[in-house]
N, C-alpha and C positions, 0 to 999 in steps of 0.2 A: 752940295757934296760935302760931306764929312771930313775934316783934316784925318791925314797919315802920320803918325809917330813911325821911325824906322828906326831898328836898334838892331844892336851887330849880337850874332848868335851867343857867343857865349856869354857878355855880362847879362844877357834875360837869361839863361839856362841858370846863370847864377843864381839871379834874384829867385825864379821860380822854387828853387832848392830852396833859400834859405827860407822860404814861407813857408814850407812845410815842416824843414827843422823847426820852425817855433812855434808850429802847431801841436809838435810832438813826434815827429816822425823820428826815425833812427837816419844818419844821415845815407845808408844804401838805400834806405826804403826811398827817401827824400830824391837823392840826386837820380834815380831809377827814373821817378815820375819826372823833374823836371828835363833829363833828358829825353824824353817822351814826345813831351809838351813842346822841346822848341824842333824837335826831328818833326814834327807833325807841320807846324808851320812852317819851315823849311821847304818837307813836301808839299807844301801848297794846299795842304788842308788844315786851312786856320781854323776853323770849324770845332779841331778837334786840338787845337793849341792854347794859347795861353787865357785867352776866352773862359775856358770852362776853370781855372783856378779859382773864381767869385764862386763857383756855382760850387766847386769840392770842398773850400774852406765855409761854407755855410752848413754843409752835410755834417761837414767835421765838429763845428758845435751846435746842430741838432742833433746827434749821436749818430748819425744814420750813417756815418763814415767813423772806423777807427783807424787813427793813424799810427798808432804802435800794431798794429793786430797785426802776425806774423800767417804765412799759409801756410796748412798743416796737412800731410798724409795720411788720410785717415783710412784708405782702403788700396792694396794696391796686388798686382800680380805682373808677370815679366812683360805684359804691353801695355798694361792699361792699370788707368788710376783716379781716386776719387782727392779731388783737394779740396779743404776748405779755407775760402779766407779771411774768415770770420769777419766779413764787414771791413777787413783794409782796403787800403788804396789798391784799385783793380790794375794798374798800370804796371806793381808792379809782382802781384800775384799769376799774371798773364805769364810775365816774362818769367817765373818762377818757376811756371807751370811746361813751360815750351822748353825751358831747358831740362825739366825733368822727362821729359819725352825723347829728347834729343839723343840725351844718355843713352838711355835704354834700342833707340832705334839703331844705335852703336854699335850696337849687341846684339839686334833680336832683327833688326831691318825694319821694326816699325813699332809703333807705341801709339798709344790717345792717353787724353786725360779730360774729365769732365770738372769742373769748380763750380762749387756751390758757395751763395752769402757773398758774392762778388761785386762790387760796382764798378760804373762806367769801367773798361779796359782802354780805353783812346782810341788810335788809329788799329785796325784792326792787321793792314798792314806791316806795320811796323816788327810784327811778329813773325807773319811767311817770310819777309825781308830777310829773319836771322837764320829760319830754315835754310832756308834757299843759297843764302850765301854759304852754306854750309856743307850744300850737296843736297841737302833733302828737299823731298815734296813736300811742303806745306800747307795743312787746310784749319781756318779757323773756324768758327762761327759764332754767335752771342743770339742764342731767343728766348724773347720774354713773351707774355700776350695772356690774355684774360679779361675776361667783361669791364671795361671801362680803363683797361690798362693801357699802357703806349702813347703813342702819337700816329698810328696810323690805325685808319679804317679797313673794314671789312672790305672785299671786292662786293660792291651791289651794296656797302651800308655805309651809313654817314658814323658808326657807333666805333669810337677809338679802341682797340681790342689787340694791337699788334705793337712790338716795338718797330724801331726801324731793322732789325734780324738781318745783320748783314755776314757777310763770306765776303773770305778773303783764300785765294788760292795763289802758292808760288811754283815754281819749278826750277829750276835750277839749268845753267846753258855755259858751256866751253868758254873761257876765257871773254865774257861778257855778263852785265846783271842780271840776275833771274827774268823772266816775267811773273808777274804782280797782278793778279788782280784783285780789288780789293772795293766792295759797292755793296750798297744797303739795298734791300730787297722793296724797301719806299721809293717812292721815286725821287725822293733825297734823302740826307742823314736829317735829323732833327736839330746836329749843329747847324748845318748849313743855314735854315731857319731864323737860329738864333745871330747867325752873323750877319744875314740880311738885315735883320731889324736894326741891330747893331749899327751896319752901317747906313742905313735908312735906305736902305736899294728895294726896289719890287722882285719880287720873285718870279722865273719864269710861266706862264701859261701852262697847266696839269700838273703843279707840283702840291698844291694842299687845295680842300675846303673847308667853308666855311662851317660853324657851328648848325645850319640848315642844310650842311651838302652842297651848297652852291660852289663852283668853282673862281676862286678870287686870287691876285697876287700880291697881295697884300699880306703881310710877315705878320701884324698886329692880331689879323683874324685868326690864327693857329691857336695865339696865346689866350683868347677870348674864348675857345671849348672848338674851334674848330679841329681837322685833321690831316697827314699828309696820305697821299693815294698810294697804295703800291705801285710797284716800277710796273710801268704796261700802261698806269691810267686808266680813263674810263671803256680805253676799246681794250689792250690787252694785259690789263690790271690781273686777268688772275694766273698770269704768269708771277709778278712777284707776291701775289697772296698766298701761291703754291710755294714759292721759296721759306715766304716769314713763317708757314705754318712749319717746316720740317722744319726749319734754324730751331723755333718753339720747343716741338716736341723734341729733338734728339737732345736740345740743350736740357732739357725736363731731366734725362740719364741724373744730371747731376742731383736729385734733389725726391730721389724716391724712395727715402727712408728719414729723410731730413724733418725735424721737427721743426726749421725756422725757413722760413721761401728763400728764395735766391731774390724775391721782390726788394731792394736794397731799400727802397726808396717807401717803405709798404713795411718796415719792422714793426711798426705799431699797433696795424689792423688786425682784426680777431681774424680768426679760423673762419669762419662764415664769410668775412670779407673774401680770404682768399682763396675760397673755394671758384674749382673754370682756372685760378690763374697758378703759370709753371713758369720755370726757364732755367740758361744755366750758361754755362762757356764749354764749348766742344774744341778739341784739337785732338789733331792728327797729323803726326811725323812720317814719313815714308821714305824709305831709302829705294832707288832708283835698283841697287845693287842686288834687290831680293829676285829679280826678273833677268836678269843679266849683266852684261859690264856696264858699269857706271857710265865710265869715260864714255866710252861710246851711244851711252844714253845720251848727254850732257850733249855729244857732236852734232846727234842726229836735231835737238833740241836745236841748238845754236842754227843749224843750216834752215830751219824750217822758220827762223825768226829772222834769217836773214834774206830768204822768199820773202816774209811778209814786207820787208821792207823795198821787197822790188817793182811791189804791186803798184801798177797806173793809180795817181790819184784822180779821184771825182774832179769836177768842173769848181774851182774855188778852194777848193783844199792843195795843200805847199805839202807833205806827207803823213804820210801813212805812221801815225805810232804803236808801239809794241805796249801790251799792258804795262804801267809800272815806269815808261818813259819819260812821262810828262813829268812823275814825282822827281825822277831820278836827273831832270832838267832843270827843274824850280830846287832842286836842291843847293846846285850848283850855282843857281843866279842867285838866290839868295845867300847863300852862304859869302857872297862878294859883296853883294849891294845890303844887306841888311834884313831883318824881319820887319813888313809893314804891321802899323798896329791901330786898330782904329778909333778916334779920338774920344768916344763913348769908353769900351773895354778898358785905354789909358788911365783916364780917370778913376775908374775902378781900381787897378794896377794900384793909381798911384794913395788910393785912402786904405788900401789893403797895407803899403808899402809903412805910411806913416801910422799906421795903426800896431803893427809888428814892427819898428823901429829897424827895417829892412829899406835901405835904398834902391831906390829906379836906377837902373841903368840910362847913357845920357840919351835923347835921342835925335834925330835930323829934322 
């Protein structure tokens, strides 16, 4: 078993900032992402926390990430709009993007926005979160996919064609937190993957195969050319293969006049490489208020979540959670006890730390 580093939220929210101020960020761009990154492993999806900073400061000097690059309007009308963000940090062109919808749904009762040129966005949640707390419906989405692209397979092929295309929906409820849902249409994220390895854990039974299609739980075979299955697996895999394909193409909106892919990771490859492959980030703001009275949307919300929690639990299960509970639990323990950090990613942390003349925070 792998040692735990545990460190109290805000000195890593720090450090995470100041890695990016000295890769070049401006410090909104910067402290955007780092609060991101520690709200994500807070929610208990370290997956998508301080993990992937090795992996954005490496994009960042292959070029594939620009960390000054500001997101730009480049097409817009009173609901809807086209951003680009020219290759910056996805975390916090996302958040750039949902507030300009926000606005507008202010006004109009509802707004979308498509982004093009965008990398990873993080917790996909993290964004219905701001809806939702806000009054509005929330809908995210991120799809990418084309011949040899992603990390997950076709339903019926061993050939990687999809990303993990996940959705994230909130709603907003009477003096209580939205419900959250928020899940990759793989039948995991691709972090989660990478945390396993990380922390040298097996992975459940139907969550990837291997580079022949065999099904394995072993995190190493992913990295070797294997793949992860859509959520369904081998009996009802094309249920989330029918998901990653719409995340795909709606996310496509973004990128249908675009002379450079939304592929972030793919700026290099000619035209012939990426021909078959699209994607983009889709959002949609919805005000409750265009249908009828809010409040009383909000009530009826609140009462129907307050049923779910009345419901008998099964034989072994303590209760029943509401989407968006378990985050809003692990937020709370964590927030007290520390972020755990695993002794591999630490290391990482800590030559990222001495290399930008950025100190670690202490840890337990």
């Amino acid at each position: 078993m792998q040692e735990l580093h545990v460190c109290s939220p805000e000195p890593l929210q720090q450090f995470a900032t100041a890695l990016f101020r000295a890769v070049g960020a401006d410090p909104d761009i910067a402290a955007e992402v780092g609060r991101h990154l520690i709200n994500a492993n807070l929610s208990g999806h370290d997956s998508h926390g301080v993990i992937r900073i090795p992996q954005y400061l490496a994009l960042i000097e292959q070029g594939e990430i620009v960390p000054t690059a500001r997101p730009e309007v480049l097409r817009e009308r009173a609901v809807a709009g086209l951003i680009d963000a020219h290759r910056g940090l996805g975390q916090f062109a996302a958040a750039y993007a949902l507030q300009w919808a926000v606005e507008r749904a202010r006004t109009h009762g509802l707004a979308s926005a498509a982004i093009r040129s965008c990398p990873h966005i993080g917790r996909l949640g993290e964004y219905t979160e701001r809806a939702g707390r806000q009054g509005f419906i929330g809908i995210v989405t991120v799809g990418v996919g084309g011949p040899g692209m992603g990390g997950t397979v076709l339903f019926g092929s061993r050939q990687r064609f999809l990303g993990t295309n996940p959705w994230s929906i909130s709603v907003p409820a009477r003096d209580r937190d939205p419900m959250v849902f928020d899940g990759a249409s793989s039948a995991v994220a691709e972090g989660k993957v990478r945390f396993a390895r990380s922390a040298r854990k097996p992975l459940p039974e139907g969550v990837i195969v291997d580079r022949d299609g065999r099904p394995t739980t072993d995190a190493e075979d992913f990295y070797r050319g294997g793949g992860l299955l859509p959520l369904g697996g081998t009996v009802a895999g094309h249920k989330g293969y029918g998901l990653a394909m719409a995340s795909l193409l709606i996310g496509a909106l973004a990128m249908i006049d675009a002379d450079e892919p939304y592929l972030w990771a793919s700026t290099k490859s000619s035209a012939a490489d990426r021909r078959g492959r699209a994607g983009g980030v889709f959002l949609l703001v919805l005000d409750p208020a265009c249908f009828g009275d809010a409040e009383r949307y909000q009530a009826l919300v609140a009462e129907v979540l307050a049923a779910v929690k009345l419901a008998p639990p099964a034989v072994g299960v303590d209760e029943i959670l509401i989407p968006g509970e378990p985050e809003a639990r692990m937020r709370d323990r964590r927030s007290r006890e520390g972020v755990p950090i695993p002794d591999e990613t630490w290391e990482e942390l800590c030559a990222l730390g001495a290399r930008f003349a950025v100190p670690l925070p202490q840890s337990a």
